[in-house]
mmCIF file of the N, C-alpha and C atoms, coordinates in Angstrom:
data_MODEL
# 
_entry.id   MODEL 
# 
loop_
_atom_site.group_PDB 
_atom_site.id 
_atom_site.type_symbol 
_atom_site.label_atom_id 
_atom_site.label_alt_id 
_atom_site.label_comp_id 
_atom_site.label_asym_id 
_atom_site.label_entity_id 
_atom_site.label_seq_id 
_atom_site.pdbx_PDB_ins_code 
_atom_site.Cartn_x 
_atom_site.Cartn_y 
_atom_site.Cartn_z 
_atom_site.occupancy 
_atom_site.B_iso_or_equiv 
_atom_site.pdbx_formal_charge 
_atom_site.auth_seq_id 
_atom_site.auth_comp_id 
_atom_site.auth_asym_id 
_atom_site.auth_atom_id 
_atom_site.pdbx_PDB_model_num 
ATOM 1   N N  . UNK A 1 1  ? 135.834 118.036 146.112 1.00 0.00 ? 1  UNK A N  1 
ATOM 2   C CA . UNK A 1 1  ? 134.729 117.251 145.527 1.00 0.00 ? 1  UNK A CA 1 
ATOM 3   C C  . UNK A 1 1  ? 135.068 115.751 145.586 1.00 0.00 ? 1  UNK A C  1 
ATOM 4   N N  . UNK A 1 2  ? 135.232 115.305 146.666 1.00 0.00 ? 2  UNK A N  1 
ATOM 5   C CA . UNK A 1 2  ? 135.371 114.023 146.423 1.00 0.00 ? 2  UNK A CA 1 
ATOM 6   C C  . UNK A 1 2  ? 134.389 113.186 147.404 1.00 0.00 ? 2  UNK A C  1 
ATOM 7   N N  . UNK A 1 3  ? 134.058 112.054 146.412 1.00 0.00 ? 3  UNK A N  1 
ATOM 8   C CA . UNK A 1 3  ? 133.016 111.473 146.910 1.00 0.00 ? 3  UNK A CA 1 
ATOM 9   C C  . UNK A 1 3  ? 133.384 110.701 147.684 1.00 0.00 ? 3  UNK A C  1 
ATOM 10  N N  . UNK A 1 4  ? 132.385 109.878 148.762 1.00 0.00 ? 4  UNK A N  1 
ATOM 11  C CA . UNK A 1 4  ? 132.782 108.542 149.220 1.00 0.00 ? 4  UNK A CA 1 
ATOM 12  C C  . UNK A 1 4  ? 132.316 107.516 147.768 1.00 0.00 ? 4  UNK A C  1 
ATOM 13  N N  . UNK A 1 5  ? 133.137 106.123 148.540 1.00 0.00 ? 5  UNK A N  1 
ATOM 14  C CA . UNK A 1 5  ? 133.329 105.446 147.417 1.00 0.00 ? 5  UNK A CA 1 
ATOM 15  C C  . UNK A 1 5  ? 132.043 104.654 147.077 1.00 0.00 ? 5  UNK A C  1 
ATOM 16  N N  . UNK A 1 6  ? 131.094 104.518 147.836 1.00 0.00 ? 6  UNK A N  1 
ATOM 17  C CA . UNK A 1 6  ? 129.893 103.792 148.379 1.00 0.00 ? 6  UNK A CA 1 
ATOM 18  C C  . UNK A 1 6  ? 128.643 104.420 147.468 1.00 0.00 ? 6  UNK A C  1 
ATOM 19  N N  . UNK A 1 7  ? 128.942 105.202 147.493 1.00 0.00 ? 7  UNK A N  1 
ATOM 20  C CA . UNK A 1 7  ? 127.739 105.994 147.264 1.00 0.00 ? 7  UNK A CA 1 
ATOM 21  C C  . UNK A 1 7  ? 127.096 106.018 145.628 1.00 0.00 ? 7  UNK A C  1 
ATOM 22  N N  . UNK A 1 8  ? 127.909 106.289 144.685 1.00 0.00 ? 8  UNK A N  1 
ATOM 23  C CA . UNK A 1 8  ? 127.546 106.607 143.632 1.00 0.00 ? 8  UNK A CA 1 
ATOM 24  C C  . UNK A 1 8  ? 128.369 105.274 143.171 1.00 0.00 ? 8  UNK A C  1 
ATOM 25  N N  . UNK A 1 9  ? 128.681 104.171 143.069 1.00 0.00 ? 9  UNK A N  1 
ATOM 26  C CA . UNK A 1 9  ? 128.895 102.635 143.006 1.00 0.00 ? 9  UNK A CA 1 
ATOM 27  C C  . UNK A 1 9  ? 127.213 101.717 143.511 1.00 0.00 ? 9  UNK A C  1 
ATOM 28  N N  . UNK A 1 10 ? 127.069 102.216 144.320 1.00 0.00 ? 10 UNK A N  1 
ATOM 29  C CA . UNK A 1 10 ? 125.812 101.898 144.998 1.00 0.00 ? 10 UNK A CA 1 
ATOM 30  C C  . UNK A 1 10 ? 124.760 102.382 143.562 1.00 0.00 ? 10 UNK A C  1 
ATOM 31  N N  . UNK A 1 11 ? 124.857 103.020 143.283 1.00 0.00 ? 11 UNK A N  1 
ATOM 32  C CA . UNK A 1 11 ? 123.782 103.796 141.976 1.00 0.00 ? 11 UNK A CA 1 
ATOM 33  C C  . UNK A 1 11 ? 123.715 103.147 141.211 1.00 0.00 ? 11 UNK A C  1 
ATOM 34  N N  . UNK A 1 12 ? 125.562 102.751 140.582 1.00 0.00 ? 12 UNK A N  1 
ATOM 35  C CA . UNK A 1 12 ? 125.679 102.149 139.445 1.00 0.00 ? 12 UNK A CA 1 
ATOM 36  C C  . UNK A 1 12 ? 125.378 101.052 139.222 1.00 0.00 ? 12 UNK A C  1 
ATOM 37  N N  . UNK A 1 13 ? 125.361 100.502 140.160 1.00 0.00 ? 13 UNK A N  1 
ATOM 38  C CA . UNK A 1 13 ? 125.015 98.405  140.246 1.00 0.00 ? 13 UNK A CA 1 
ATOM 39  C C  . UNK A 1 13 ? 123.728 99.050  140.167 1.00 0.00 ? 13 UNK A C  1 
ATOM 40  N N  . UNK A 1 14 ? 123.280 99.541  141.495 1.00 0.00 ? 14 UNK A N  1 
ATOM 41  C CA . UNK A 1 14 ? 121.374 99.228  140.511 1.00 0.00 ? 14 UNK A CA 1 
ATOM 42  C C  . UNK A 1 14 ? 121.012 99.408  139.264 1.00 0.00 ? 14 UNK A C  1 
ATOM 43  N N  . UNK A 1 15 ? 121.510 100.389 138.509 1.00 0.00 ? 15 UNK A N  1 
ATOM 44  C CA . UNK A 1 15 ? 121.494 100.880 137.468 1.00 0.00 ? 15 UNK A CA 1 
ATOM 45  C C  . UNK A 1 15 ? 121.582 99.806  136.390 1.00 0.00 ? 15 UNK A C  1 
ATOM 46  N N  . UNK A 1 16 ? 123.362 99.260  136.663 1.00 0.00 ? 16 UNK A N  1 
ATOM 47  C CA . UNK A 1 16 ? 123.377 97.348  135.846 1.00 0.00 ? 16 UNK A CA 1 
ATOM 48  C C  . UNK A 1 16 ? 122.639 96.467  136.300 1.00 0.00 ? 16 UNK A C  1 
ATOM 49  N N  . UNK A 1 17 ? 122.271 96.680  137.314 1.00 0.00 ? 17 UNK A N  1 
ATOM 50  C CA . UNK A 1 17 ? 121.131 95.194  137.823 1.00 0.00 ? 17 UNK A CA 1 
ATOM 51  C C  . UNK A 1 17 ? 119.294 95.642  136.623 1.00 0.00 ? 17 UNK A C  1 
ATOM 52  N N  . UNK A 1 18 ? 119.413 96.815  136.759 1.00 0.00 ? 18 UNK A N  1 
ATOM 53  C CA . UNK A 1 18 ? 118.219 96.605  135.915 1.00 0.00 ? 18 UNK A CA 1 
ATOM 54  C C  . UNK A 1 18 ? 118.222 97.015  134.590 1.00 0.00 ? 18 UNK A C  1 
ATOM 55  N N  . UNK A 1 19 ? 119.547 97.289  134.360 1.00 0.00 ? 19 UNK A N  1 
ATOM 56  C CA . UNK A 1 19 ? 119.674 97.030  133.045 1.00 0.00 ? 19 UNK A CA 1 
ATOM 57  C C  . UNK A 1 19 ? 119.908 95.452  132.222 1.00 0.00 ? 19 UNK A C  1 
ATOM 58  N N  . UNK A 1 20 ? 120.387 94.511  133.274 1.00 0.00 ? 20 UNK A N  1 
ATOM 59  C CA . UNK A 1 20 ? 120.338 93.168  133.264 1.00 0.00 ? 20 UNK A CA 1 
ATOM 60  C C  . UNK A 1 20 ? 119.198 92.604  133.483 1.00 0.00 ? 20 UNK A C  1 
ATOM 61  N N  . UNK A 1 21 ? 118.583 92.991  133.911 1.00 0.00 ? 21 UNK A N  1 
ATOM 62  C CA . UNK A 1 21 ? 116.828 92.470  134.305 1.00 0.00 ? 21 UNK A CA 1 
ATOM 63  C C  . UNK A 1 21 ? 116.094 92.804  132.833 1.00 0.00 ? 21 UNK A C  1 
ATOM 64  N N  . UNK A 1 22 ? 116.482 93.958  132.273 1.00 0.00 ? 22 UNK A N  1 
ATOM 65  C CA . UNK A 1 22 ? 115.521 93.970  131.440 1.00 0.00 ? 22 UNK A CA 1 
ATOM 66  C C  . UNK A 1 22 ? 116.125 93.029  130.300 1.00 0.00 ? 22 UNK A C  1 
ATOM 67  N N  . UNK A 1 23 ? 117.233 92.926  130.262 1.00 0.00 ? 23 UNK A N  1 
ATOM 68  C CA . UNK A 1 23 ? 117.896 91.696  129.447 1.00 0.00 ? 23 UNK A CA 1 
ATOM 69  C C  . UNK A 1 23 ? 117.054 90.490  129.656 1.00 0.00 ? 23 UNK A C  1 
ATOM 70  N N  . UNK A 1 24 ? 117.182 90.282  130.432 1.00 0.00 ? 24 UNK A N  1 
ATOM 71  C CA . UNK A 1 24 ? 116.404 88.815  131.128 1.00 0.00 ? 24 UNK A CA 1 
ATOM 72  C C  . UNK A 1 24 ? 115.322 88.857  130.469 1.00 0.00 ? 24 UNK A C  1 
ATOM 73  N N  . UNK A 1 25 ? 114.425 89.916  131.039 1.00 0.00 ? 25 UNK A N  1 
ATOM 74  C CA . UNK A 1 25 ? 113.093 89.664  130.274 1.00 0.00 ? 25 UNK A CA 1 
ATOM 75  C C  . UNK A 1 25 ? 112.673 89.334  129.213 1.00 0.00 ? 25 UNK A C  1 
ATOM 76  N N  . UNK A 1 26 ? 113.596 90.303  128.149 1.00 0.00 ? 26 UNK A N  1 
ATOM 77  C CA . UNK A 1 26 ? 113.414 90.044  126.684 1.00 0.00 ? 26 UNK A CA 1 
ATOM 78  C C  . UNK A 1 26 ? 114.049 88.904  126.550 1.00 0.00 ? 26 UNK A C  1 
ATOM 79  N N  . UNK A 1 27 ? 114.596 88.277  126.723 1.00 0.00 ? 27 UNK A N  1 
ATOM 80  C CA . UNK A 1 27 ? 115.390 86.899  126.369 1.00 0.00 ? 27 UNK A CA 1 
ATOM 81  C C  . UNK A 1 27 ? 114.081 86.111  126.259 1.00 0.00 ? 27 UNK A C  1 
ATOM 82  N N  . UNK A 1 28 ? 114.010 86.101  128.031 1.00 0.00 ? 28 UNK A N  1 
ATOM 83  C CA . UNK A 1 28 ? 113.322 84.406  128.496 1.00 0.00 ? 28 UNK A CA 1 
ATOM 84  C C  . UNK A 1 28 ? 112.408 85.386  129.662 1.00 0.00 ? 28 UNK A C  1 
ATOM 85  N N  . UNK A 1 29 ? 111.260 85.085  128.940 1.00 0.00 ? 29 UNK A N  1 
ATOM 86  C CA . UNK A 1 29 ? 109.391 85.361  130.043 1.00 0.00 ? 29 UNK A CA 1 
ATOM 87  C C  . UNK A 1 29 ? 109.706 84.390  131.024 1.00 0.00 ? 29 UNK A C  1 
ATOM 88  N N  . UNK A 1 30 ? 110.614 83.061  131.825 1.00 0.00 ? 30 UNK A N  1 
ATOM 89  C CA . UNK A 1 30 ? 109.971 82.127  132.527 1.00 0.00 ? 30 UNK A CA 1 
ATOM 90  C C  . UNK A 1 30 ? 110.905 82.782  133.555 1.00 0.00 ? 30 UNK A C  1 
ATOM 91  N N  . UNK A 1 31 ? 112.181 83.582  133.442 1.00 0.00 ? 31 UNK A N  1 
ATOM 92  C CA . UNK A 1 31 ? 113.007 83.893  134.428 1.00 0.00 ? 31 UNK A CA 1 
ATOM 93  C C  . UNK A 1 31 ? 112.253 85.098  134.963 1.00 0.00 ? 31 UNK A C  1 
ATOM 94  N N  . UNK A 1 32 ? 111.090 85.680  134.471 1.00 0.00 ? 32 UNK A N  1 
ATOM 95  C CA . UNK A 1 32 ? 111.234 86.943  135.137 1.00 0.00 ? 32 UNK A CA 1 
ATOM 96  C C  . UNK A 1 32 ? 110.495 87.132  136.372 1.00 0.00 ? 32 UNK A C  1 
ATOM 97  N N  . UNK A 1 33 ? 109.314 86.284  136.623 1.00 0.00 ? 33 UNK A N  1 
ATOM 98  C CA . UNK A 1 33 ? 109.288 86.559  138.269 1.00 0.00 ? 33 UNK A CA 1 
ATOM 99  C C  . UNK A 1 33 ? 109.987 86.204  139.444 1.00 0.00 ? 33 UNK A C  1 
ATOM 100 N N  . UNK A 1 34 ? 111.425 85.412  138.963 1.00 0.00 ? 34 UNK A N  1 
ATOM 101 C CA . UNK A 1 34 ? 112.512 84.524  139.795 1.00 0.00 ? 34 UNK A CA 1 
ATOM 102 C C  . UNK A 1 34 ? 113.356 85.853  139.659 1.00 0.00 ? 34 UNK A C  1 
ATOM 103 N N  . UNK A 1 35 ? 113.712 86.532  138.665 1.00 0.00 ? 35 UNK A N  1 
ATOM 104 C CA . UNK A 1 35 ? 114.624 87.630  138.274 1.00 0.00 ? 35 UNK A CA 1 
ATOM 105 C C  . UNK A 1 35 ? 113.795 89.145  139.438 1.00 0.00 ? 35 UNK A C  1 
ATOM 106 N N  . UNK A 1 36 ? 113.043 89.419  139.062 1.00 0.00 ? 36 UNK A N  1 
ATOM 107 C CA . UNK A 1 36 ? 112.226 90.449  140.223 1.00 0.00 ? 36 UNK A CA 1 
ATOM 108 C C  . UNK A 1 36 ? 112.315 89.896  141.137 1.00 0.00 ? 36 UNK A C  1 
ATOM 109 N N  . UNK A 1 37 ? 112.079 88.621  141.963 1.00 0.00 ? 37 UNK A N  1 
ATOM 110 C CA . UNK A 1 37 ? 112.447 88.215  143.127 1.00 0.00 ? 37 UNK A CA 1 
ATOM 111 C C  . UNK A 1 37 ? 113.704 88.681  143.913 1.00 0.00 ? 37 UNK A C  1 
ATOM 112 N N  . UNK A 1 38 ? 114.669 88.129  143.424 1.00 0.00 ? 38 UNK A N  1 
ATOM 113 C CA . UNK A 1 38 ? 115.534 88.253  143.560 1.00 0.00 ? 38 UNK A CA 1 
ATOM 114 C C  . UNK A 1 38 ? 116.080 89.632  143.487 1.00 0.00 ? 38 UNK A C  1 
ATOM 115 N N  . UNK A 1 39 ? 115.769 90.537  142.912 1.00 0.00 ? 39 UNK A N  1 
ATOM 116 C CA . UNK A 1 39 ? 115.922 92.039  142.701 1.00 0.00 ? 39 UNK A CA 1 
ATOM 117 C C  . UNK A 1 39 ? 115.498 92.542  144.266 1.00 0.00 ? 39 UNK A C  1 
ATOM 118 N N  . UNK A 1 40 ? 114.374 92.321  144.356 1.00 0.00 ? 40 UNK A N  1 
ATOM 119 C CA . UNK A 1 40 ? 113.588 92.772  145.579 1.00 0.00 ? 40 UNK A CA 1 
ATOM 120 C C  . UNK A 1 40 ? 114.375 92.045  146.963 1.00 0.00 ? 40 UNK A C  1 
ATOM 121 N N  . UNK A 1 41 ? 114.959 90.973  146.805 1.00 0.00 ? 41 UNK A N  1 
ATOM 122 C CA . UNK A 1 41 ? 115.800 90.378  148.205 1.00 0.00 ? 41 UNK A CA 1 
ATOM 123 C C  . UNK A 1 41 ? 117.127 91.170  148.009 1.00 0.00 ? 41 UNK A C  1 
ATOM 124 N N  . UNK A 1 42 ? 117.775 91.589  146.602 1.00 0.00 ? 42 UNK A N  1 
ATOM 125 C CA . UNK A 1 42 ? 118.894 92.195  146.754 1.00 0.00 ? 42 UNK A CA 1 
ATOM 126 C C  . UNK A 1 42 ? 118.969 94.150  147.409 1.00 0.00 ? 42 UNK A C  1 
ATOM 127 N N  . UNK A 1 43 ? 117.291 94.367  147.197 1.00 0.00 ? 43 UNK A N  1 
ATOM 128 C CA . UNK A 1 43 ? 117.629 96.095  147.411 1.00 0.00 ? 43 UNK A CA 1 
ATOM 129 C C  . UNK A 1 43 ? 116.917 95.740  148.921 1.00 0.00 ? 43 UNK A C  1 
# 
């Protein structure tokens, strides 16, 4: 059972990236269509 290393690392960052996004949002409304931007150039 062993995984490659790529794969389920790959999951987890998206996983913190939008768990950080939704941070963002609730903080500060002016970052969030710069924050989705940027989401969408990173996947």
């Amino acid at each position: 059972m062993v995984k490659r290393q790529g794969e389920g690392h790959q999951r987890e960052n998206m996983y913190y990236i939008c768990m950080r996004l939704h941070e963002q949002i609730i903080n500060n409304n002016n970052n969030t269509i710069y924050s989705l931007v940027m989401l969408v150039l990173i996947v």
